[in-house]
C-alpha positions in Angstrom: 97.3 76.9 178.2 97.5 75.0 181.2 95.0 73.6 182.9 94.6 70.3 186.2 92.1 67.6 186.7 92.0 65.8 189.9 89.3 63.0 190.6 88.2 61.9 194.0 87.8 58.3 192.4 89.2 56.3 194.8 89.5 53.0 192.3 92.6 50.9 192.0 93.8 51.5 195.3 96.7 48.9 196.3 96.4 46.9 199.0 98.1 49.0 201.8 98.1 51.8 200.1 96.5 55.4 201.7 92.8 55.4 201.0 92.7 59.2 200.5 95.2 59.0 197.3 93.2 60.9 194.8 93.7 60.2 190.6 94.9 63.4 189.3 95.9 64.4 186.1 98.0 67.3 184.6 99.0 68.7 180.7 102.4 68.3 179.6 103.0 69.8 175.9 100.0 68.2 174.4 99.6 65.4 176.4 97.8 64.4 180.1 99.9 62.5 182.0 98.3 60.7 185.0 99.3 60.5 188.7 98.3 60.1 191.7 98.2 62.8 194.7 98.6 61.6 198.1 97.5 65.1 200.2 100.2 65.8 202.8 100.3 67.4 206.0 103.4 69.2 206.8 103.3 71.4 203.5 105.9 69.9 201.1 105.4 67.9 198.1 107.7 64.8 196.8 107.6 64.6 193.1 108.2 61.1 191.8 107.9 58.7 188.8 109.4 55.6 188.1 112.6 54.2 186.2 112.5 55.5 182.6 109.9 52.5 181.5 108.6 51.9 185.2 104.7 53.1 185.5 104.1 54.8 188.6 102.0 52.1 191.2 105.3 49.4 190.8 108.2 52.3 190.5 106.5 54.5 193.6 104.4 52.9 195.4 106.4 51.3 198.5 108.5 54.8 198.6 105.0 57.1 198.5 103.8 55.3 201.3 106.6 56.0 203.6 106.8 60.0 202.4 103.1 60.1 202.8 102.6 58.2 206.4 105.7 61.1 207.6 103.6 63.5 206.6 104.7 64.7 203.3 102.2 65.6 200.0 103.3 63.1 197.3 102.9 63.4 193.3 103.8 60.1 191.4 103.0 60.1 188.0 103.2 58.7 184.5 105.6 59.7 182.2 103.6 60.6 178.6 102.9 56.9 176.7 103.6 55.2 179.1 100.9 53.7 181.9 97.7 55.8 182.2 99.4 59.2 180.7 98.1 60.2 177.1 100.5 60.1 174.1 101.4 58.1 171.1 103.0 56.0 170.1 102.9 53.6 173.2 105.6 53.0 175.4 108.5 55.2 173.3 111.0 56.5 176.2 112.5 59.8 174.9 114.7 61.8 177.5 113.3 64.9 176.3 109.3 64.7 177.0 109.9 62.7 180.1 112.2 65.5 181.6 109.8 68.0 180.0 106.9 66.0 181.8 109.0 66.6 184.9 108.9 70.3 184.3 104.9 70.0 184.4 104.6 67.7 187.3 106.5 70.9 189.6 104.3 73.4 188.1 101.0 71.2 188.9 102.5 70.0 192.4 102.9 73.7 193.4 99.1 74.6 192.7 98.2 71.7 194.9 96.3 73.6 198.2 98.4 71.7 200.9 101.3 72.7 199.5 104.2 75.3 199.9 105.7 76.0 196.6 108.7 76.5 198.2 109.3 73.1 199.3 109.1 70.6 196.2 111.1 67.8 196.1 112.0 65.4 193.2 112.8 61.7 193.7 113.6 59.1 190.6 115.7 55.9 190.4 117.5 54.3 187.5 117.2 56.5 184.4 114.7 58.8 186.3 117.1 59.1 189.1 119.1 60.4 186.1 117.0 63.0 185.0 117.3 64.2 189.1 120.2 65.3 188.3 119.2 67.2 185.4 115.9 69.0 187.1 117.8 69.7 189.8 120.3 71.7 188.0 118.0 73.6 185.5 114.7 74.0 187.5 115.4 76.7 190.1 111.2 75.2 191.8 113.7 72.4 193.2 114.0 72.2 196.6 115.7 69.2 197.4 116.1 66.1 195.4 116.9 62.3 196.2 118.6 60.3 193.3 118.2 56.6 194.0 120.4 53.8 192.3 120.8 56.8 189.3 121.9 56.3 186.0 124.4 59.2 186.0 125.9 57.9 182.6 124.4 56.1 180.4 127.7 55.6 178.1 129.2 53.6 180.7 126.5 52.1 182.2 126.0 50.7 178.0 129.3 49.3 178.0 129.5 47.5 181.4 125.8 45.9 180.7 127.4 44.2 176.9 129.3 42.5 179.2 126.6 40.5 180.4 124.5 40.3 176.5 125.9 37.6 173.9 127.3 38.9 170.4 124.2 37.6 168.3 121.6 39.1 170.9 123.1 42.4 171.0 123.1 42.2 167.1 119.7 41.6 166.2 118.8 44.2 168.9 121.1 47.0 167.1 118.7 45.6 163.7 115.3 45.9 165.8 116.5 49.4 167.1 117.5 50.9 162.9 114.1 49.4 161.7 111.9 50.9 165.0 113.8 54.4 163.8 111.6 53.9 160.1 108.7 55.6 159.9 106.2 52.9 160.8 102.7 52.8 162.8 103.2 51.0 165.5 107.1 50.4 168.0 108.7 47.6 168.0 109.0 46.4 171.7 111.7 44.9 173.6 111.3 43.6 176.8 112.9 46.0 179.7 115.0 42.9 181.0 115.7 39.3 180.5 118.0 36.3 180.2 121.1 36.9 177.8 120.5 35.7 174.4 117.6 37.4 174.1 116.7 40.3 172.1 116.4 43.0 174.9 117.5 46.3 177.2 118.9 44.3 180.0 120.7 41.3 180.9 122.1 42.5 183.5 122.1 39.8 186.5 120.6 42.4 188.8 118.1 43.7 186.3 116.5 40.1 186.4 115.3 41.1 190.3 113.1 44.0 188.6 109.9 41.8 188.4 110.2 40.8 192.1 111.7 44.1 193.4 108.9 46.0 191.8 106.3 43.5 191.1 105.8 40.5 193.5 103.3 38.4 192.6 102.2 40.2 189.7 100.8 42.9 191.9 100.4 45.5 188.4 99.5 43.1 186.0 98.7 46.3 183.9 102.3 47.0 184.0 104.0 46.5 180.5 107.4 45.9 180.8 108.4 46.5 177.3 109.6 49.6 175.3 110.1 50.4 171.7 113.4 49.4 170.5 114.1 53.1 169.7 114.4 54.1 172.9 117.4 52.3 173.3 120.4 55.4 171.7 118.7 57.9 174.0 118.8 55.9 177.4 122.6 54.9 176.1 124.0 58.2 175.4 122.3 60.1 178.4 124.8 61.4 180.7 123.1 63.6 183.4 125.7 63.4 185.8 127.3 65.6 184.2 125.4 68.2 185.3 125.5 67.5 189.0 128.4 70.7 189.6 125.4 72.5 189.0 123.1 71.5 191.6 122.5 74.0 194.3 119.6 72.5 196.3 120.3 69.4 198.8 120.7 66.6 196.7 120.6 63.0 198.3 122.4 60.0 195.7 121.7 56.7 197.0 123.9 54.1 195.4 124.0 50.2 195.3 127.4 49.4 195.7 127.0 46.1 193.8 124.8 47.9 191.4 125.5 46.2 187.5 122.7 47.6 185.9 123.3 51.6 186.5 126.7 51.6 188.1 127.5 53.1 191.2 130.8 55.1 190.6 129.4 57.2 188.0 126.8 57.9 190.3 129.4 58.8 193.5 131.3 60.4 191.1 128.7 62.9 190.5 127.7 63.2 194.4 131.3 64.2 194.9 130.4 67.5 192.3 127.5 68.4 193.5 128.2 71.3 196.1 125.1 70.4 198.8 124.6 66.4 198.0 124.9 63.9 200.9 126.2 59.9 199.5 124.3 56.9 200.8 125.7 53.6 200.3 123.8 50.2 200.9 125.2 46.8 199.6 123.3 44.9 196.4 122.4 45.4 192.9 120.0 47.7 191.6 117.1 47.3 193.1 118.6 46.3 196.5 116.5 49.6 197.8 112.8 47.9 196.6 114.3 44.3 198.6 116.6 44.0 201.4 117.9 47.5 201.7 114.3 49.1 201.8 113.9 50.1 205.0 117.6 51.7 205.2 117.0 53.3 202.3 113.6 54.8 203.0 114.9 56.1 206.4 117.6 57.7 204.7 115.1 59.8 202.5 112.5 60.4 204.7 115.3 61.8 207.3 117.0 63.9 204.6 113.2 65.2 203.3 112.5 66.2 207.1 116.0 68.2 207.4 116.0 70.0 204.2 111.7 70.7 204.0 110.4 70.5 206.8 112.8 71.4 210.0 114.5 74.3 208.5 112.6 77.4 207.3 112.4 77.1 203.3 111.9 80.8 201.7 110.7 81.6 198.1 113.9 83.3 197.2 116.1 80.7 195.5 119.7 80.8 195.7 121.7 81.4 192.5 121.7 78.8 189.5 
């Protein structure tokens, strides 16, 4: 069974943020994962969540604004463990349940009043611009989609990032990643990035701007940025650009052309595929589209959500998957 919650609580509202954003909270598998609803006005919904260990307030908040003040519903949300979503253990990232929680998020978003069911789109960066790409292809409820920075494939996004991680470190994280796979009560926890040496996901020199890209000044102090250690194979072998030849609806891939920590030709590459997608390129590293590329970037997506929802006539019939 399926069932919503939405609260008219109106706590932990960011500074600048919409004071009508309502808490709201939805059932994926057996779990609640938490978002927040930001009631729209022009009938289409943007579905979003953060990179793959990025809770919703630093991973959505600066975008949700912008869709929101142009009129658009938004639903950001938590993936399950992570942030204010249910599930246990804490802070495991598994490909699976997060694009199963993506699955729940459309079927919640299209039962919100304001809405048109007809006119859902997904957004995601990093890994969750990955699994973009994968909703897009298999969920025929997607109307348009906007991949940002994506990690279209993870293989070689893995290799590229050793570059920057010294032989001992990567070591001991390859040990911390076999013993988190034991049966055992609680994760171990690496951080999401830091300096190389040290036992973590990213060294990456443009990963080290994740803290001030997404949290300046320590706006989410509530924000852990840490995941168990196995997460790690799953992020590394997923490949979801694969499946962009599949992708029917308007797909929007903005890349970083100096992007180290997803990569940006795997990401073109799979923009090239895809039969509808449009390519935007901005200079920087990964999270050039949070710092000096954001307002290029978020005029780029709200124009593309305005052409594909909102000035053209969106039916119910679905074209062919």
């Amino acid at each position: 069974m399926v069932h919503f919650l939405e609260s008219n609580e109106k706590n932990h509202v960011e500074v600048g943020m919409p004071e009508d954003r309502k808490k709201a909270r939805f059932v994926s598998g057996d779990v609640e994962c938490a978002a927040w609803h930001y009631p729209g006005t022009n009938g289409a919904c943007v579905i979003m969540a953060g990179g793959g260990g990025v809770t919703k307030e630093p991973g959505t908040d600066p975008f949700a604004k912008r869709f929101h003040e142009a009129g658009f519903s938004v639903l950001a949300f938590d993936y399950r463990r992570l942030g204010e979503s249910g599930g246990r253990p804490r802070q495991v990232v598994r490909v699976k349940s997060q694009v199963a929680d993506w699955g729940a998020a459309l079927t919640y978003a299209a039962t919100l009043p304001e809405v048109d069911p007809a006119r859902l789109a997904v957004w995601g960066f990093s890994l969750s611009g990955g699994h973009v790409f994968e909703i897009a292809a298999r969920d025929s409820r997607t109307a348009a989609a906007i991949a940002q920075t994506p990690n279209a494939d993870g293989l070689a996004a893995a290799r590229a990032a050793s570059k920057f991680q010294r032989p001992l470190a990567t070591l001991r994280l390859t040990g911390r990643v076999l013993l988190d796979l034991l049966p055992r009560r609680r994760p171990l926890l690496v951080p999401l990035a830091a300096e190389p040496g040290t036992v973590t996901l990213l060294t990456t020199p443009d990963s080290l701007d994740g803290d001030r890209a997404l949290n300046p000044g320590n706006r989410y102090p509530e924000w852990r940025q840490e995941i168990a250690a196995r997460s790690v194979p799953g992020i590394a072998t997923y490949r979801p650009g694969r499946l962009a030849a599949g992708i029917r609806c308007p797909l929007l891939v903005l890349v970083a052309d100096q992007d180290q920590t997803a990569l940006a030709q795997p990401a073109v590459d799979a923009a090239g595929r895809a039969p509808r997608a449009e390519l935007v390129r901005v200079p920087g590293g990964h999270y050039a589209p949070f710092l000096g590329e954001h307002e290029r970037a978020v005029e780029a997506e709200v124009d593309f959500l305005r052409r594909h929802l909102v000035d053209l006539d969106v039916t119910l019939s679905a074209e062919p998957r």
